[in-house]
N, C-alpha and C positions, 0 to 999 in steps of 0.2 A: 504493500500500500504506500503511494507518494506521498513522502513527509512533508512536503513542499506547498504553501501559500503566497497566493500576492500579499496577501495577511505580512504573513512571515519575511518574506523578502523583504517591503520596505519597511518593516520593524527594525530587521536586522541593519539597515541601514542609516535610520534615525538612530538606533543606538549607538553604531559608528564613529557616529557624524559630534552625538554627545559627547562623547566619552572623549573625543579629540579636543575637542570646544573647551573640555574643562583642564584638560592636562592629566597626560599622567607620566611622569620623568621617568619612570621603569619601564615604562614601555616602549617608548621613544626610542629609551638607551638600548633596550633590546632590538627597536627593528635594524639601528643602522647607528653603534656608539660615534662613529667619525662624522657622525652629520648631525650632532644634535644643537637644534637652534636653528636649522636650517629651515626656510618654507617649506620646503616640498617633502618633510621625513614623513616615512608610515608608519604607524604602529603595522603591530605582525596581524596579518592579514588574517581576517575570518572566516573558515572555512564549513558549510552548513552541507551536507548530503541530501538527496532527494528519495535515497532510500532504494533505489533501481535505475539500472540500466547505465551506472556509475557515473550519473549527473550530480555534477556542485554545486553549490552558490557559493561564489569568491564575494567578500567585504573589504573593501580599502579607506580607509580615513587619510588625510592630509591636509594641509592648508596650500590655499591658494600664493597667489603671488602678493596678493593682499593681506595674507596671514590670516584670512578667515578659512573657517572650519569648512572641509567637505568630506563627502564620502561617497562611496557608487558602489555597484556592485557587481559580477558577471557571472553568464554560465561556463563552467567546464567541464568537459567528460575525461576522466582519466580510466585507465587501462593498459595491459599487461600482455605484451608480445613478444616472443623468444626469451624471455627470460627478464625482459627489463620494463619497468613502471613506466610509463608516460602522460603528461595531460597536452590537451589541444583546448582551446580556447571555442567558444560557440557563440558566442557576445556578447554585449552589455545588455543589461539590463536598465529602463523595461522596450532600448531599441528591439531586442528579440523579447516575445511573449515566452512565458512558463511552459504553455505547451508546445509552443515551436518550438524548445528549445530539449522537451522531453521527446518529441519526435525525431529531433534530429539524434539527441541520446541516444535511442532503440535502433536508431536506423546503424548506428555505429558500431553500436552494442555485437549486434548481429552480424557485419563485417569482422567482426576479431573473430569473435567466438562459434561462430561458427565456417566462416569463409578463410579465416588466418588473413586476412588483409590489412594493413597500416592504413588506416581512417586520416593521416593527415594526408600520406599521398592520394588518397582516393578523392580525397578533397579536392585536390589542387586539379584531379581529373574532372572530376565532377562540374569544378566553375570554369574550367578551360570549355567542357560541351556544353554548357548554361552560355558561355559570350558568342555562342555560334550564333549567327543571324539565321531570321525568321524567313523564309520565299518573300514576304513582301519586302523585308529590308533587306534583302540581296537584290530585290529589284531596284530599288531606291541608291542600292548604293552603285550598281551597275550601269543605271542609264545614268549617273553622276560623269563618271569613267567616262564611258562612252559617248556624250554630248554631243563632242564635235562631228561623230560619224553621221549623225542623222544631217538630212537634206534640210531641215528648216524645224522649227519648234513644233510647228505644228503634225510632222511626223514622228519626234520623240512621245507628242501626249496620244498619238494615234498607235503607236506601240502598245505605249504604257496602258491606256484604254482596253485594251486587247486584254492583256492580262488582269487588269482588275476584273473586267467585264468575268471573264469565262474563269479566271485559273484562283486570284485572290481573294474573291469573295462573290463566288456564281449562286444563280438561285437555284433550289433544288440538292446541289449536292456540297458534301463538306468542302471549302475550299482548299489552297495550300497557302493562305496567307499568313496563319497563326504559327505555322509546323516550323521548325528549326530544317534547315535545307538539307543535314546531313542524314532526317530521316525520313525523308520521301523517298520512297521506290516508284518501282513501276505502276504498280497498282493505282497508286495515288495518283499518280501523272496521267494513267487510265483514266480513273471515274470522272477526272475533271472534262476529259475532251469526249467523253464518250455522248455526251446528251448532243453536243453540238457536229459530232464526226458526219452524220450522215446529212443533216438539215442544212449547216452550214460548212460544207465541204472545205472550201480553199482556206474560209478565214480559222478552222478547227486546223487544218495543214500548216499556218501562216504559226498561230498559238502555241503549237508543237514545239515549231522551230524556235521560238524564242524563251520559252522553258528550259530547251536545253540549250540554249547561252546563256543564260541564267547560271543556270545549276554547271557549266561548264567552268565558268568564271567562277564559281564556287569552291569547286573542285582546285583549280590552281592556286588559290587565297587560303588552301589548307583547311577548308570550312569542313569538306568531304571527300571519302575516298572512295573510289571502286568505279562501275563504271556507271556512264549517265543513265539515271533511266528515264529520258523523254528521245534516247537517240531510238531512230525507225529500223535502221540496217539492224539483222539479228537481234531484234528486241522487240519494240512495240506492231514491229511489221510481223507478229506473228500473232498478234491481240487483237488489231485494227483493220478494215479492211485498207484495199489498197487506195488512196485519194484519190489515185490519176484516173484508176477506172470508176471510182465513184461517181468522179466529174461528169466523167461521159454520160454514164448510166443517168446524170441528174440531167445532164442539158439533152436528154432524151425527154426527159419525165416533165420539161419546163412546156408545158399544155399549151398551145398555143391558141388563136382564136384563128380561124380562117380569113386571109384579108377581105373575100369581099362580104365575109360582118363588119370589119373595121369602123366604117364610116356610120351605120345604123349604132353600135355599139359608142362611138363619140357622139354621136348627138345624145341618147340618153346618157352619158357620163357628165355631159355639160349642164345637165339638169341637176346634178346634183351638188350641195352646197357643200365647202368647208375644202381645208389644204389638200387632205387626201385625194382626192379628186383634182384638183389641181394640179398636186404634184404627178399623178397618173398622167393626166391628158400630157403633161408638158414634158413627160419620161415618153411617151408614145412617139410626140411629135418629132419630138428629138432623136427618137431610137438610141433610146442610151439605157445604160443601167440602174437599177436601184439606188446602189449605194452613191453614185455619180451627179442623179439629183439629189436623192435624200439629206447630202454635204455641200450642196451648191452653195455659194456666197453670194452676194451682190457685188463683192468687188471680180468676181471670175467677170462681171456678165457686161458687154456694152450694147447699151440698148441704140444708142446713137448709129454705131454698126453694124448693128442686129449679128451681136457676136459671144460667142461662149467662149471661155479659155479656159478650160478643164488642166490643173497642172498635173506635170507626172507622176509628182507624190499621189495621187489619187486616182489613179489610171492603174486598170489592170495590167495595162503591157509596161509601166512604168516610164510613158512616153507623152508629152503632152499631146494635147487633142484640142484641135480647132472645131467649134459646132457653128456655123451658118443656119442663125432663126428668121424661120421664115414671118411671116407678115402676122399672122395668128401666135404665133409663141411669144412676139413681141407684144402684143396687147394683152395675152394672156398674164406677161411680168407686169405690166404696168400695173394692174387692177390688184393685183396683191397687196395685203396692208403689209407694211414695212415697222419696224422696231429699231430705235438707235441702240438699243443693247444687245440686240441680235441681229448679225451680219448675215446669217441665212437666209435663204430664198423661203425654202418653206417651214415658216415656225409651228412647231408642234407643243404636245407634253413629251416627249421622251427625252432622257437625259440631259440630253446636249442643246436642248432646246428646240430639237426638230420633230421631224414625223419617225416613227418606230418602223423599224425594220419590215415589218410583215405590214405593214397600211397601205402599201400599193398595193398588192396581191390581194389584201384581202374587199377593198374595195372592186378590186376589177373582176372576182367572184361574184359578190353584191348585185354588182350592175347589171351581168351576163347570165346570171342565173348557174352559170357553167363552172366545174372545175378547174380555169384559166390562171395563169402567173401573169405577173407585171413582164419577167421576161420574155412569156412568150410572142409580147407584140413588137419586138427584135426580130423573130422569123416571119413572125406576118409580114411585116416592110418588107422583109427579105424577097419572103415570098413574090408580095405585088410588086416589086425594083424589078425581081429578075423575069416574072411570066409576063406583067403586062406593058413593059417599059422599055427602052431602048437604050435607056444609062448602062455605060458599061459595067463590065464587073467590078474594075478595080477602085470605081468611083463610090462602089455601094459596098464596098467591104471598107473603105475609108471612112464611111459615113457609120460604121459598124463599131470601127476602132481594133477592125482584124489586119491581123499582120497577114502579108500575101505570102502563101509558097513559094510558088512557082517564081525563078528567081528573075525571069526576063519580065516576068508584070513587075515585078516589084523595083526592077529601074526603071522600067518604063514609067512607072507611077509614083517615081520620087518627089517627094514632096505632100502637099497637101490637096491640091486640087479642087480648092476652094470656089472657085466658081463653079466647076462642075456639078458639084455639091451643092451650092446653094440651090444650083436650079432643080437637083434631087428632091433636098426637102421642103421646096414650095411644091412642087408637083406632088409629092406627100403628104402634105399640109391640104391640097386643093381637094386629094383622093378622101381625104379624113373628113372635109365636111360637105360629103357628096348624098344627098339628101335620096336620090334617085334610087339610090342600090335596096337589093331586097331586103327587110326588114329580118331581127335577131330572131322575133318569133316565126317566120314565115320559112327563114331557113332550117329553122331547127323542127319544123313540123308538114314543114311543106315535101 
């Protein structure tokens, strides 16, 4: 049974603390005969047992520099290994509590006596793997390092984004942002990409890689040893499926709408109110990507021009893209309300201040009645460019933001091609509000 009170502790200390106050020359001359009269002598220190787990409370009296009375107190655990007595110190009191300080006891206790282990060196182990950073402050302290490699700030917080979103603190599953980085394995580096592997293919492939630079730079800093486990070759490429086919298999699955519903299918989308729809019709007109509007700026955009300037930070090919808007896209930016604190095109609720990920898509469901993607009205264009039009190809894979194979188009089409193009997505733009064609329910039932 623990002999030990906070009771008893600062008892023992008040009377310390007295007993000094009042003097007593025997004792004095006992802690330290060659110092007596000096400020800082001790009486012989008071030693209290806790009765288990071979926790003390040490008592010290002395006077300040001012010559007044103090006294304090501390834990120690002593014990007995190969032959010889030792104490280790556990802290003062009452910075460590009575029972932290009986925890850390038993925990020690158990090291000698049953393990044979020296409790100070296991110490010194113990807060060496306590200073290891956490995934989140290896990321923090890694894009520090790194800074200058990013293209411009706004791809360092488009990184960092990445990893908060999905890996440091994701919905659904445990993150890795509390875990010290030397004990995440593979598993863990698993369940975080695992909700997003198939839904969000590239940017769950993009997260991967940057986990294990992470945990890479970890590894060299001493933080971890062994090997990465966010690396793909011989490791998670046998947990995961493969991205590259995945892609494919998705930009199969991305449903398209048939171009000649396009044009039935915008005039009811223009019926309906609010950004999502907006940003749809103006993701259409443009035959661009999601992500592409969803991050648009006002400063990309000149309306004076009737010009988009999409940078390469934000380009799937990692290549700037010139978009030519045609006469409708242009009135479509006008009529947007604007925000001086938000430089986005279209402001939403989602984090950043914009529309969420899934609000094209699931608007252009909505509309269509039909299980359709935002992407898929990229192959419609495609579609109507290449069966009903006379615009070359390499005009309409520009307008796509597709890199050409074949390597005699791709000199031939060096450059941008920018008039060509504008006169693509006016004649797109003309296709899209063509009132004539056969209606959504007429196709789908006729």
């Amino acid at each position: 049974m623990p002999k030990l009170s906070d009771k008893k502790l600062t008892g023992a200390i008040a009377k310390a603390k007295k007993e000094w106050a009042v003097g007593i020359p025997q004792a004095r001359a006992r802690a330290n005969p060659k110092r007596v009269g000096k400020d800082d002598i001790r009486i012989a220190r008071t030693r209290l047992s806790d009765g288990e787990a071979n926790l003390y409370f040490q008592v010290a009296a002395y006077s300040d520099k001012h010559g007044n009375a103090c006294a304090s107190g501390s834990f120690e655990f002593r014990f007995t290994l190969n032959g010889k007595t030792k104490s280790m110190g556990l802290g003062s009191y009452p910075d460590i509590s009575l029972a932290d300080a009986r925890k850390d006891a038993k925990r020690f206790y158990h090291e000698v006596t049953v393990n044979r282990k020296d409790p100070i060196a296991l110490r010194k182990e113990w807060e060496a793997e306590a200073a290891k950073p956490t995934f989140a402050e290896a990321v923090a302290d890694y894009l520090e390092i790194k800074t200058d490699e990013f293209k411009n700030e706004k791809h360092k917080a488009q990184w960092n984004s990445t990893l908060e979103t999905y890996v440091i603190d994701p919905q659904g599953v445990k993150g890795l942002g509390k875990m010290r980085v030397d004990l995440i394995d593979k598993e863990d580096v698993k369940r975080v990409l695992e909700p997003i592997w198939r839904t969000k293919t590239e940017t769950a492939s993009r997260t991967r890689g940057r986990i294990e630079a992470v945990l890479s730079w970890a590894t060299v800093m001493g933080y971890r040893s062994g090997d990465n486990p966010a690396r793909w070759a011989d490791n998670l490429e046998h947990m995961l499926p493969n991205p590259l086919k995945l892609k494919k298999a998705n930009e199969k699955h991305h449903a398209a709408l048939p171009y000649q519903e396009v044009a039935a299918f915008m005039s009811k989308l223009r019926e309906v109110d609010g950004t999502p729809a907006r940003a749809l019709e103006f993701s259409i007109l443009t035959a661009t990507r999601a992500a592409e509007v969803r991050f648009a700026v006002w400063s990309e955009v000149d309306l004076s021009e009737k010009l988009w300037v999409i940078p390469s930070v934000r380009m799937k090919k990692g290549k700037e893209q010139r978009i030519p808007l045609a006469d409708d896209v242009v009135e479509l930016l006008k009529a947007l309300p604007r925000d001086d604190s938000n430089d986005l095109v279209f402001i939403g609720g989602a984090r950043n201040g914009g529309i969420s990920e899934n609000a094209l898509t699931n608007t252009a469901k909505a509309v269509s009645g039909q299980n359709i993607t935002q992407h898929g009205f990229r192959s419609s264009f495609r579609d109507w460019a290449g069966e009903t039009t006379a615009h070359p190809r390499e005009v309409i894979e520009h307008a796509l933001a597709h890199g050409l194979k074949d390597k005699a188009e791709a000199a031939y089409a060096r450059g941008d091609l920018m008039a060509k193009r504008a006169r693509l997505m006016d004649d797109w733009a003309a296709y899209c509000r063509n009132e004539t064609v056969v209606s959504l329910r007429e196709v789908a039932h006729g």
